[in-house]
VMD Tcl script that builds the backbone (N, CA, C; Angstrom):
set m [mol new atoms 471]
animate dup $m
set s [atomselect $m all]
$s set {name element resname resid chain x y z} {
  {N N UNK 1 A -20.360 15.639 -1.631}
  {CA C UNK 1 A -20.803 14.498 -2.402}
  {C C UNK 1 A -19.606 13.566 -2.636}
  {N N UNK 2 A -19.793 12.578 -2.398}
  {CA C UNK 2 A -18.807 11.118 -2.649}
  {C C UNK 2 A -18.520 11.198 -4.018}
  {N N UNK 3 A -17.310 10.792 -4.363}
  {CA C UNK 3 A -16.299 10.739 -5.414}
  {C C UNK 3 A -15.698 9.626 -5.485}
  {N N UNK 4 A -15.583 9.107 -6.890}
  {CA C UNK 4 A -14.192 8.349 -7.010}
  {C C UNK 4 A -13.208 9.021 -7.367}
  {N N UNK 5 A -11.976 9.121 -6.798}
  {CA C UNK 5 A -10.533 9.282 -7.739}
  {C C UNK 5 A -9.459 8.223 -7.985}
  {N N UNK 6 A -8.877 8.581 -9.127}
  {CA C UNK 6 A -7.074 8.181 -9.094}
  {C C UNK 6 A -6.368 8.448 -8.562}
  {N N UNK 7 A -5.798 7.697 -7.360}
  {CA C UNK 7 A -4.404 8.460 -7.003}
  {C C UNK 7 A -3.015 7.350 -7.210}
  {N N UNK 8 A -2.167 7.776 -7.163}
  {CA C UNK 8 A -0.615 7.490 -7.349}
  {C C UNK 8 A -0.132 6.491 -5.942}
  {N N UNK 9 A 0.674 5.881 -6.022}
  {CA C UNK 9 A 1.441 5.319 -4.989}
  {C C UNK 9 A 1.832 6.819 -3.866}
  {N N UNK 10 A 2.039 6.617 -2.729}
  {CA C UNK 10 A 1.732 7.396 -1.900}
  {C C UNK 10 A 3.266 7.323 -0.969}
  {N N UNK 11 A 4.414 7.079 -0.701}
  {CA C UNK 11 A 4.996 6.886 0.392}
  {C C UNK 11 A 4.735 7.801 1.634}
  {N N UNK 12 A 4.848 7.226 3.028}
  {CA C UNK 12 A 4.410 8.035 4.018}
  {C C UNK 12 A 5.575 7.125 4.969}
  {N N UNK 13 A 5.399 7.797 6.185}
  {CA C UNK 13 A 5.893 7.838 7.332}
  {C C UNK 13 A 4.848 8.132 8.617}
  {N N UNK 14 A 4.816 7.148 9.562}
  {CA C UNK 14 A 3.759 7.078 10.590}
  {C C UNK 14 A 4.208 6.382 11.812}
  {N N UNK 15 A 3.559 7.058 13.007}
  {CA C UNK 15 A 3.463 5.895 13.896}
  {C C UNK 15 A 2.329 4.954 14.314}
  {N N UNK 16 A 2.774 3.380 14.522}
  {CA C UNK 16 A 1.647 2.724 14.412}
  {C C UNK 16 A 1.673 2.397 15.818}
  {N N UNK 17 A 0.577 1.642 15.594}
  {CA C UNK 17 A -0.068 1.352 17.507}
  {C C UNK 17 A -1.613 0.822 17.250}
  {N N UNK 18 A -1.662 0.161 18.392}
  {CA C UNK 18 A -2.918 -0.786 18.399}
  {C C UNK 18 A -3.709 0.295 19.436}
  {N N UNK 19 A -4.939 0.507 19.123}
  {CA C UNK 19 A -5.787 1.005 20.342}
  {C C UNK 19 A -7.127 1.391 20.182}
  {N N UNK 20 A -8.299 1.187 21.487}
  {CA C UNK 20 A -9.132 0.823 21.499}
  {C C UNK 20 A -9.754 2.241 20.827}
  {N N UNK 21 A -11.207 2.149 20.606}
  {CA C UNK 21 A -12.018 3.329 19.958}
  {C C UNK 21 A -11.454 4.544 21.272}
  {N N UNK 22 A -11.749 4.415 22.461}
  {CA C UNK 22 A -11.724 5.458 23.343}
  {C C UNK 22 A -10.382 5.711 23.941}
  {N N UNK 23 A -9.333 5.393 22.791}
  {CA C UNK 23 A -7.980 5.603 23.253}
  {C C UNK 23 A -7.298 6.611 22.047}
  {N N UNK 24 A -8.182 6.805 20.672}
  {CA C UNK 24 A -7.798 7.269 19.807}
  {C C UNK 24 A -7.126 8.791 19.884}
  {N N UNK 25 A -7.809 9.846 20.524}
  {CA C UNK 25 A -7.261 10.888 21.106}
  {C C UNK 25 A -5.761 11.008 21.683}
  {N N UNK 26 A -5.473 10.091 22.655}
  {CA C UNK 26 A -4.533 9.924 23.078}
  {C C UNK 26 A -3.471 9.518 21.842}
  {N N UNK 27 A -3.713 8.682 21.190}
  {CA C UNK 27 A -2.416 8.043 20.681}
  {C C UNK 27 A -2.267 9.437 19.215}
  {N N UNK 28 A -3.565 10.291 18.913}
  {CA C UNK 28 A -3.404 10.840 17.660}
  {C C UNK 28 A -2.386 12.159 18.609}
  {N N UNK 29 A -2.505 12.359 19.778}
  {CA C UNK 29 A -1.651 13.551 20.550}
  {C C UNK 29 A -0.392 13.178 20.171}
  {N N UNK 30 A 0.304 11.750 19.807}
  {CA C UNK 30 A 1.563 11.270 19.378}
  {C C UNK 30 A 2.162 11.729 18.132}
  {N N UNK 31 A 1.396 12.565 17.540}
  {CA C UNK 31 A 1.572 12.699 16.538}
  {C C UNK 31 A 2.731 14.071 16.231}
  {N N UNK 32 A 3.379 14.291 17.451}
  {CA C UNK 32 A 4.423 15.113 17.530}
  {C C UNK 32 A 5.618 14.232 17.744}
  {N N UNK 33 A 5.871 13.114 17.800}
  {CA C UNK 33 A 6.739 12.055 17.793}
  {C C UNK 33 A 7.183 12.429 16.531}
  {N N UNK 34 A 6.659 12.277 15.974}
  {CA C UNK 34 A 6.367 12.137 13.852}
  {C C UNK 34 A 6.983 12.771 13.244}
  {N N UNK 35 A 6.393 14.018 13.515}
  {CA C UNK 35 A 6.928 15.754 13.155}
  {C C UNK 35 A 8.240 15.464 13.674}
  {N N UNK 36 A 8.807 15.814 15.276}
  {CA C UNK 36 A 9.965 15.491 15.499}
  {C C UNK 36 A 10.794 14.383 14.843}
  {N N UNK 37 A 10.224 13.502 14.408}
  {CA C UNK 37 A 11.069 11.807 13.670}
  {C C UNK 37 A 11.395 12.797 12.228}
  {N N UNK 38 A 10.738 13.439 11.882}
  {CA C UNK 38 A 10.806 14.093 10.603}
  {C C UNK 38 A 11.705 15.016 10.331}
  {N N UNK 39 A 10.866 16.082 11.331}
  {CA C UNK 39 A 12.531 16.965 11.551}
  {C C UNK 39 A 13.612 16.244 11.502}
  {N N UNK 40 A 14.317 15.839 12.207}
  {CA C UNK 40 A 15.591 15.013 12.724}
  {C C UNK 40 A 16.355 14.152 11.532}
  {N N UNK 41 A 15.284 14.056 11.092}
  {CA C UNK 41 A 15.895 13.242 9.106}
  {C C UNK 41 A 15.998 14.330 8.549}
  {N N UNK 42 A 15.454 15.696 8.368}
  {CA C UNK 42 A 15.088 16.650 7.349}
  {C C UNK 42 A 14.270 16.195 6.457}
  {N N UNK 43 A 13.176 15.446 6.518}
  {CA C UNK 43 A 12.493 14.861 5.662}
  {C C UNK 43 A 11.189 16.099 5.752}
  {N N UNK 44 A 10.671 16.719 5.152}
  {CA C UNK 44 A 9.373 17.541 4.685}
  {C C UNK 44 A 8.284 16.613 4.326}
  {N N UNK 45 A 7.302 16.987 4.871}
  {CA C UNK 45 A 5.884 16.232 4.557}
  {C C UNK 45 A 5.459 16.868 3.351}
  {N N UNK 46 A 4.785 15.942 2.241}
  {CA C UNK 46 A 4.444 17.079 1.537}
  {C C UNK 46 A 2.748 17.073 1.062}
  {N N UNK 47 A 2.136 16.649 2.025}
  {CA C UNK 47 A 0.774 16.575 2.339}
  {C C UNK 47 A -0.051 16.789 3.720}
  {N N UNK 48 A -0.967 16.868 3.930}
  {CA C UNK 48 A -1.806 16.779 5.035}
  {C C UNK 48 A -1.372 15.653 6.133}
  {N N UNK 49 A -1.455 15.668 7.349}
  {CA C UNK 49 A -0.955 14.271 8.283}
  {C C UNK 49 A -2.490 13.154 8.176}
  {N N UNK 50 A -2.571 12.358 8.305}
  {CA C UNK 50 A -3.781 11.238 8.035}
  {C C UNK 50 A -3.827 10.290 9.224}
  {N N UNK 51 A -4.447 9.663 9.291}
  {CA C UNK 51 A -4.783 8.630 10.317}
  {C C UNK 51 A -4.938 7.025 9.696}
  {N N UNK 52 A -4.618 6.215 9.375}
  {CA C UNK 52 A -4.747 4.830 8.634}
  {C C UNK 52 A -5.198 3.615 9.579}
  {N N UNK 53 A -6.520 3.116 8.895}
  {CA C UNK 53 A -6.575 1.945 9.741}
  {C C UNK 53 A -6.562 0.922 8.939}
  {N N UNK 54 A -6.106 -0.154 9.221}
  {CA C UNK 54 A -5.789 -1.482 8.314}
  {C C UNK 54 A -6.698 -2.302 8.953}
  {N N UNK 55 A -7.267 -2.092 9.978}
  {CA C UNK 55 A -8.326 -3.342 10.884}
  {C C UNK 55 A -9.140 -2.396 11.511}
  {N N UNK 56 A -10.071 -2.831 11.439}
  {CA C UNK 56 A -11.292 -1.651 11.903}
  {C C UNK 56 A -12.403 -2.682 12.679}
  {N N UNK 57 A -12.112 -2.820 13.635}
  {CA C UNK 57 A -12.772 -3.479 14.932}
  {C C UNK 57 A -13.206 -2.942 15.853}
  {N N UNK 58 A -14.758 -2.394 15.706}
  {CA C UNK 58 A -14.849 -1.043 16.791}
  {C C UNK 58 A -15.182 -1.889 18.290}
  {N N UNK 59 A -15.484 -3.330 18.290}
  {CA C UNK 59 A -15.050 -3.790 19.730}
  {C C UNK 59 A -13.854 -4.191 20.651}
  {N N UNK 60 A -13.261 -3.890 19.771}
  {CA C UNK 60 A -11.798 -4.177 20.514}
  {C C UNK 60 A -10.629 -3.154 19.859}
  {N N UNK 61 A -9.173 -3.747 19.642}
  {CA C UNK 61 A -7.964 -2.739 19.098}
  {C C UNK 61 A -8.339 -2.742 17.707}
  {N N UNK 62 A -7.960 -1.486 17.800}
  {CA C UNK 62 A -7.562 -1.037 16.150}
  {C C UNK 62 A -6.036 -1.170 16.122}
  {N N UNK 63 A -5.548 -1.569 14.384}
  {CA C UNK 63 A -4.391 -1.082 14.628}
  {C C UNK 63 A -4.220 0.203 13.571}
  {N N UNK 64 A -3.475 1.138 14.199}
  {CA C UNK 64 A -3.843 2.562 13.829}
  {C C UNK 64 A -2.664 2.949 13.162}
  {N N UNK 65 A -2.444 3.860 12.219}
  {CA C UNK 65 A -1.291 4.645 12.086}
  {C C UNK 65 A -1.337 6.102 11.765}
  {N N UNK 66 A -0.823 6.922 12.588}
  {CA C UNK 66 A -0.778 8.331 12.287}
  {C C UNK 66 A 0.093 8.840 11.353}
  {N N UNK 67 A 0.530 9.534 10.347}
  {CA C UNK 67 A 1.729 9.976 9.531}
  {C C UNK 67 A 1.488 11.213 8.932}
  {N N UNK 68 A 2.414 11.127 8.026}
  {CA C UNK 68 A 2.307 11.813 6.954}
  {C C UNK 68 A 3.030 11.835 5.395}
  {N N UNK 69 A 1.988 11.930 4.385}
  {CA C UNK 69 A 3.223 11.661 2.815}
  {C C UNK 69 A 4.073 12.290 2.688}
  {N N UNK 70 A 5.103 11.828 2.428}
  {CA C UNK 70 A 6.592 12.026 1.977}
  {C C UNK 70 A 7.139 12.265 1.101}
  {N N UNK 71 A 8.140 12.252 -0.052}
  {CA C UNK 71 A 9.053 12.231 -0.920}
  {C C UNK 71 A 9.783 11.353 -0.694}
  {N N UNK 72 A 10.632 11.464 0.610}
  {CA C UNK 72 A 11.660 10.703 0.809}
  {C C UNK 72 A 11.652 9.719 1.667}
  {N N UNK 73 A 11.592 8.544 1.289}
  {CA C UNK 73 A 11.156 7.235 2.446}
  {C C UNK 73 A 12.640 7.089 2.917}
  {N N UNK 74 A 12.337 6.668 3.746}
  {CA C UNK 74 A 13.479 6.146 4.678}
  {C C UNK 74 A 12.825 5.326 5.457}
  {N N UNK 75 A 13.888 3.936 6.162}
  {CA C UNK 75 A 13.484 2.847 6.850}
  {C C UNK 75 A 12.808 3.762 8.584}
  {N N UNK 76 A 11.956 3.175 9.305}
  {CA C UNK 76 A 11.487 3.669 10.274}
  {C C UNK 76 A 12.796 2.970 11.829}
  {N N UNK 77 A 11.752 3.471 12.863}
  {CA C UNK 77 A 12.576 3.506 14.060}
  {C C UNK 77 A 11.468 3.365 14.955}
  {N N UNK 78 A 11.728 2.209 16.069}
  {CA C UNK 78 A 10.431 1.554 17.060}
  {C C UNK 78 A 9.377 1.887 16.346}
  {N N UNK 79 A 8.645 2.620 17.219}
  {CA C UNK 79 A 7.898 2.893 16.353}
  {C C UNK 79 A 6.916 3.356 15.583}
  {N N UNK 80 A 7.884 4.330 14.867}
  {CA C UNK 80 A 7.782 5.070 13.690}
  {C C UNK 80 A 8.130 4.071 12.339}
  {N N UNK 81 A 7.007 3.784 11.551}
  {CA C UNK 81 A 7.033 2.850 10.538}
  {C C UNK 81 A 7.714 3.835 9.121}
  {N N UNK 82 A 7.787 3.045 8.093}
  {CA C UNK 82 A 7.425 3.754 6.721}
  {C C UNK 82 A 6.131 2.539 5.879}
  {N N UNK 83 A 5.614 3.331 4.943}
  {CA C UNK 83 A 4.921 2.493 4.324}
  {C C UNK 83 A 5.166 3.358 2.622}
  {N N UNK 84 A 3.995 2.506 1.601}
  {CA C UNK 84 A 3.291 3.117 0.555}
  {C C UNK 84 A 1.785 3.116 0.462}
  {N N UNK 85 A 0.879 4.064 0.286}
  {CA C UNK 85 A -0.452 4.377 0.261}
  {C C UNK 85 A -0.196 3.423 -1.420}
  {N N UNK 86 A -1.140 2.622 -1.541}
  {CA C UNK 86 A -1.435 1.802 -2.769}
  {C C UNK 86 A -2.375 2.686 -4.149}
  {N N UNK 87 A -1.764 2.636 -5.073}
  {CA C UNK 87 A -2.020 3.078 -6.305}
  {C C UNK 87 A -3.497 2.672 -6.439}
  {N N UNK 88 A -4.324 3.349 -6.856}
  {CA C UNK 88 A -5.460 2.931 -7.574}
  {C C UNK 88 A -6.657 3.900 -7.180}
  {N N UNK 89 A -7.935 3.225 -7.224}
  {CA C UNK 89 A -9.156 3.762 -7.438}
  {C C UNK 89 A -9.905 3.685 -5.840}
  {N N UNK 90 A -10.098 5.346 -5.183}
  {CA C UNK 90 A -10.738 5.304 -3.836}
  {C C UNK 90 A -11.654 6.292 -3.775}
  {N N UNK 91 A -12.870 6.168 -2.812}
  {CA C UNK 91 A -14.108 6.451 -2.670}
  {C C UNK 91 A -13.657 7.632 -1.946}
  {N N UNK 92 A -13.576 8.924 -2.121}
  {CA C UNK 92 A -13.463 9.764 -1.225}
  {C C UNK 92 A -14.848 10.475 -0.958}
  {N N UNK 93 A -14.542 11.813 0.057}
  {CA C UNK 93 A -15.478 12.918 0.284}
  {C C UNK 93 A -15.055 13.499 1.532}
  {N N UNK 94 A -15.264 14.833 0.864}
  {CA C UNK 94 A -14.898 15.857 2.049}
  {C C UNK 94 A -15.779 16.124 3.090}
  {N N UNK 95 A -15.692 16.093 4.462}
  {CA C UNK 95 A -16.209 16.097 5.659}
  {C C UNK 95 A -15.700 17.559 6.369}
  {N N UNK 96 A -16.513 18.393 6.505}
  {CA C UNK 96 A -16.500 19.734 7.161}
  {C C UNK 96 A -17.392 19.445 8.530}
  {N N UNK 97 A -16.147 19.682 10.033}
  {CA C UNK 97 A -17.216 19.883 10.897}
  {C C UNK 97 A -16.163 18.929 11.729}
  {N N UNK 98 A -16.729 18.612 13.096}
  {CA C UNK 98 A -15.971 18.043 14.329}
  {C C UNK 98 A -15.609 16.706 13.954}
  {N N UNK 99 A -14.400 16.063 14.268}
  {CA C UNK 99 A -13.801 14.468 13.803}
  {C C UNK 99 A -14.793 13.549 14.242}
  {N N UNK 100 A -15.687 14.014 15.312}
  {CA C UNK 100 A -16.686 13.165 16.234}
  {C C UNK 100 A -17.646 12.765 15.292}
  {N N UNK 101 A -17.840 13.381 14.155}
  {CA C UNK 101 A -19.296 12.919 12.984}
  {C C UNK 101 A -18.346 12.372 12.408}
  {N N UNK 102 A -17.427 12.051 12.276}
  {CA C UNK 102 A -16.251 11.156 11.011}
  {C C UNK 102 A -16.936 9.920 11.053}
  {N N UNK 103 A -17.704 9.308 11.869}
  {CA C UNK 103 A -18.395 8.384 11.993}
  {C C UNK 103 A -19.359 8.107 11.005}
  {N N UNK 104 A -20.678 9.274 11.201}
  {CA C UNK 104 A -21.893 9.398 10.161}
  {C C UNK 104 A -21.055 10.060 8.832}
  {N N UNK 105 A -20.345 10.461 8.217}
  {CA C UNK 105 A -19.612 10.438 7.230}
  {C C UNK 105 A -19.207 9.273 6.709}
  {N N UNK 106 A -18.611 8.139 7.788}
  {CA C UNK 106 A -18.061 7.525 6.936}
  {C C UNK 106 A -18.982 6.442 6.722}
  {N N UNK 107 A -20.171 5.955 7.557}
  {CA C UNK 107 A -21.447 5.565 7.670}
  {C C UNK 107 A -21.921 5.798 6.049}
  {N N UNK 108 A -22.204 7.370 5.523}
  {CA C UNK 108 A -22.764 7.845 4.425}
  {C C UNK 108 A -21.875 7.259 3.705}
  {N N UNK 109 A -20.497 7.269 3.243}
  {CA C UNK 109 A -19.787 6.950 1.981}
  {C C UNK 109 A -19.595 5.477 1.948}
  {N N UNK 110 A -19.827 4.667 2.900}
  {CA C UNK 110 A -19.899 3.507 3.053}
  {C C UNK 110 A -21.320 3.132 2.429}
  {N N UNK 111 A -22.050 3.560 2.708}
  {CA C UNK 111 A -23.897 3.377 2.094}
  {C C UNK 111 A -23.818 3.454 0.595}
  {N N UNK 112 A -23.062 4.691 0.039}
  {CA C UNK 112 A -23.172 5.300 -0.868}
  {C C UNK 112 A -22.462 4.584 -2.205}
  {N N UNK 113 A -21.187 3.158 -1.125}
  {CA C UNK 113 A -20.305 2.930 -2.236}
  {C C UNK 113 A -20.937 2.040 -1.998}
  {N N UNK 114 A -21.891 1.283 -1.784}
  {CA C UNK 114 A -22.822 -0.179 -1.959}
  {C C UNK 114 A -24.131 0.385 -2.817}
  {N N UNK 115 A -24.790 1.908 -2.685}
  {CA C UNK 115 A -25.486 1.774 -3.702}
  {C C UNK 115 A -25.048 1.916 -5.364}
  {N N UNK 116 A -23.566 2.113 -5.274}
  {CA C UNK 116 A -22.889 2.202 -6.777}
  {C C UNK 116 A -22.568 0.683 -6.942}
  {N N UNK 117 A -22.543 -0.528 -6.283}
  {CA C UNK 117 A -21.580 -1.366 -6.489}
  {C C UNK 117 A -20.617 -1.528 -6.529}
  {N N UNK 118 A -20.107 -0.807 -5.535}
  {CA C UNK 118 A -18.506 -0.665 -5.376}
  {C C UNK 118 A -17.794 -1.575 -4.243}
  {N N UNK 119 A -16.598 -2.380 -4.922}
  {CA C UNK 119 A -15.963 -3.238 -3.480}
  {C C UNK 119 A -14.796 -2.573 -3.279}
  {N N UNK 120 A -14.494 -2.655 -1.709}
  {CA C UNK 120 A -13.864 -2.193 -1.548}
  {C C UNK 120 A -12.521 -3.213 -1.249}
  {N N UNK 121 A -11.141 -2.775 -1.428}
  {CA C UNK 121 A -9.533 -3.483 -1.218}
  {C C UNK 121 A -9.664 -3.576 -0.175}
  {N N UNK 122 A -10.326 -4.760 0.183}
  {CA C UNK 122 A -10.286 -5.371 1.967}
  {C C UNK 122 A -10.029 -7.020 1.958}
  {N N UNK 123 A -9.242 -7.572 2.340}
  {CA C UNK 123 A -9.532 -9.085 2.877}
  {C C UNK 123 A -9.530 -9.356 4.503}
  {N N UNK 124 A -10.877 -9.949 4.705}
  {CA C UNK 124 A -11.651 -9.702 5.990}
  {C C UNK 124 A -11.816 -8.553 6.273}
  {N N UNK 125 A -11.256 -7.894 7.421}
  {CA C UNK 125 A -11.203 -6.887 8.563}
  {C C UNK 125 A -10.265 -6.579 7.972}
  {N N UNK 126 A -9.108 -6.578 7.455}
  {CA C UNK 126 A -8.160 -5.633 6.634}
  {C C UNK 126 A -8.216 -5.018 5.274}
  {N N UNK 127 A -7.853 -3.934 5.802}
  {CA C UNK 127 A -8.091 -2.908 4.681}
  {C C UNK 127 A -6.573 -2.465 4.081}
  {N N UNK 128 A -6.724 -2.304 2.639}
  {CA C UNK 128 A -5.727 -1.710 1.952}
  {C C UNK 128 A -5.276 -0.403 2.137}
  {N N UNK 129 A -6.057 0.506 2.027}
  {CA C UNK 129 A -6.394 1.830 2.677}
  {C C UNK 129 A -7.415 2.164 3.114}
  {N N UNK 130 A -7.795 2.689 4.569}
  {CA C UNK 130 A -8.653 3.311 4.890}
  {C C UNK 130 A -7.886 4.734 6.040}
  {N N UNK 131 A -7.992 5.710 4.948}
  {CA C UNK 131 A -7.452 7.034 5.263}
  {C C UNK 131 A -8.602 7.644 5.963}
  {N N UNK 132 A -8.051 8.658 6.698}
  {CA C UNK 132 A -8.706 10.103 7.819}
  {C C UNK 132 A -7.734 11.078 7.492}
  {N N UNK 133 A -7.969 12.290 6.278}
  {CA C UNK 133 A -6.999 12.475 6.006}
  {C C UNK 133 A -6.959 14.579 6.373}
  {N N UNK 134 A -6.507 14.686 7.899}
  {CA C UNK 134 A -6.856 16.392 8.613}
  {C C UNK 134 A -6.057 17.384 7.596}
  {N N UNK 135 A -6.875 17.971 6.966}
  {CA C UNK 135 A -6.522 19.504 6.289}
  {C C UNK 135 A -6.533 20.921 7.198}
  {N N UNK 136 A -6.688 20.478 8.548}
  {CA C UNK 136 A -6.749 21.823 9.372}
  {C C UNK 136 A -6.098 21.396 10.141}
  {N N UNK 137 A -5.168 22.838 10.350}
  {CA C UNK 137 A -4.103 23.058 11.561}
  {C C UNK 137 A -4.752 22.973 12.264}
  {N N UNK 138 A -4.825 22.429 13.932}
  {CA C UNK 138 A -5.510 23.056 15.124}
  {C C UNK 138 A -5.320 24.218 15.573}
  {N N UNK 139 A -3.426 24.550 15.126}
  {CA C UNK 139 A -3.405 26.459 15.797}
  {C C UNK 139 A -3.987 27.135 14.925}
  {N N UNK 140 A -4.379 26.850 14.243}
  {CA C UNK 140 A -5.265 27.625 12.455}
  {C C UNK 140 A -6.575 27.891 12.422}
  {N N UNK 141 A -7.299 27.174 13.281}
  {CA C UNK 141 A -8.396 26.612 12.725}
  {C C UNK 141 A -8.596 25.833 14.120}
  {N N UNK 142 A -9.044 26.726 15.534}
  {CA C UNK 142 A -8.727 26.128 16.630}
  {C C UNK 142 A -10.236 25.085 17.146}
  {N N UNK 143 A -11.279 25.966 16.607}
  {CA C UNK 143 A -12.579 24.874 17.071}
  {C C UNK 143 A -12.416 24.038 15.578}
  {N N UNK 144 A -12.438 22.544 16.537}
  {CA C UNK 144 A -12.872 21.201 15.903}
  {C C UNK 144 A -14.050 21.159 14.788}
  {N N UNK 145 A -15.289 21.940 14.929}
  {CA C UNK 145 A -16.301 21.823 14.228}
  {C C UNK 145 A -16.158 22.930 12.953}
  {N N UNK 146 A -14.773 23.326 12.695}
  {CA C UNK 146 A -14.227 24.096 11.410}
  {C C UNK 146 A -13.566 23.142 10.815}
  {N N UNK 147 A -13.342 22.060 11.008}
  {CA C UNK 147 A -12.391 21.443 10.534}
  {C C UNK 147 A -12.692 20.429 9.538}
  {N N UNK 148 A -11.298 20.690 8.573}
  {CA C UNK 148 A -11.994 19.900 6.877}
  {C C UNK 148 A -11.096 18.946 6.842}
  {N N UNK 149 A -12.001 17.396 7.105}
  {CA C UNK 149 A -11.098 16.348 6.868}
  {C C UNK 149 A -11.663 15.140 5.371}
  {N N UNK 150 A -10.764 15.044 5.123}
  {CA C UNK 150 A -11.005 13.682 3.894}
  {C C UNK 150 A -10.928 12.538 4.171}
  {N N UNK 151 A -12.416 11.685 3.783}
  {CA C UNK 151 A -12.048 10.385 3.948}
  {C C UNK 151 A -11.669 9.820 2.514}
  {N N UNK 152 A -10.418 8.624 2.397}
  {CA C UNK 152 A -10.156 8.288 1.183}
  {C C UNK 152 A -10.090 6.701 1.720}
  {N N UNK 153 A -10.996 6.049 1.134}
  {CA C UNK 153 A -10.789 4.277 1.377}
  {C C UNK 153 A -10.915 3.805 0.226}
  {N N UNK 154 A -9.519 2.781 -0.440}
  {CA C UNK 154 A -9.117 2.013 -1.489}
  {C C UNK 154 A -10.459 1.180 -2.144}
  {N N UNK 155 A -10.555 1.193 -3.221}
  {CA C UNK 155 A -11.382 0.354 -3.949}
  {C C UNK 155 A -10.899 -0.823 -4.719}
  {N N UNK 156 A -11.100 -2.071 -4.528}
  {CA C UNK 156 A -10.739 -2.904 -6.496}
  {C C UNK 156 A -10.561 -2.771 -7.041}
  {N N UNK 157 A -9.015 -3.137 -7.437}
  {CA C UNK 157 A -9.036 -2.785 -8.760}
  {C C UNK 157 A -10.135 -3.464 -9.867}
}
mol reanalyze $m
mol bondsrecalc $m
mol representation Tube
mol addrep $m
């Protein structure tokens, strides 16, 4: 069931990249860039890794970012960005099952935050936050359709 919460300013570390719906696989496999960018600072994640989209254009590029929250920001490298996840009030809900329904999930919490009256921190096609946020290892937890991910997308203050 869909939720609102509070959360805190967020710092993270990610790599960003533009790419089409049927390129997403590929660029989320990058996501050992990251880990390695991380290692190499000694920087520790101290959350789940997420997926961020700031433009959500399912006919053309997204621009995407893979990461993970931090403690310790540090400036990025090509590119490997840093950011902050924005303080405030977001529509979450937990999604059990293959990333491929992340779709009709996010379909439902999208429905769900228009029958509350809820706006969401967007101007146009950009979004403040719109998190994909994987709680399962793949060596852990190896079939996809075990897997518990969170969607968290920013609301108005």
């Amino acid at each position: 069931m869909p939720e609102i919460v509070e959360l805190e300013e967020r710092p993270y570390v990610a790599l960003r990249g533009k790419v089409r719906m049927d390129g997403i696989s590929a660029f989320a496999d990058r996501m050992r860039e990251v880990v390695d960018w991380l290692a190499a600072k000694e920087i520790a994640p101290n959350d789940a890794p997420f997926f961020k989209y700031d433009v959500v254009d399912m006919e053309s590029e997204l621009t995407l970012e893979i990461g993970f929250p931090v403690d310790d920001l540090r400036s990025g490298e090509g590119e490997i960005v840093t950011g902050v996840l924005p303080a405030g009030r977001y529509a979450t809900v937990t999604h059990h099952g293959h990333p491929a329904s992340l779709v009709d999930a996010t379909r439902d919490l999208l429905a769900w935050a228009d029958e509350q009256g809820l706006v969401w921190d967007a101007e146009g096609d950009r979004w403040a936050a719109r998190l994909e946020i994987y709680h399962s290892n793949p060596r852990e937890v190896p079939d996809p359709n075990d897997w518990v991910t969170d969607l968290q997308f920013k609301l108005k203050d």
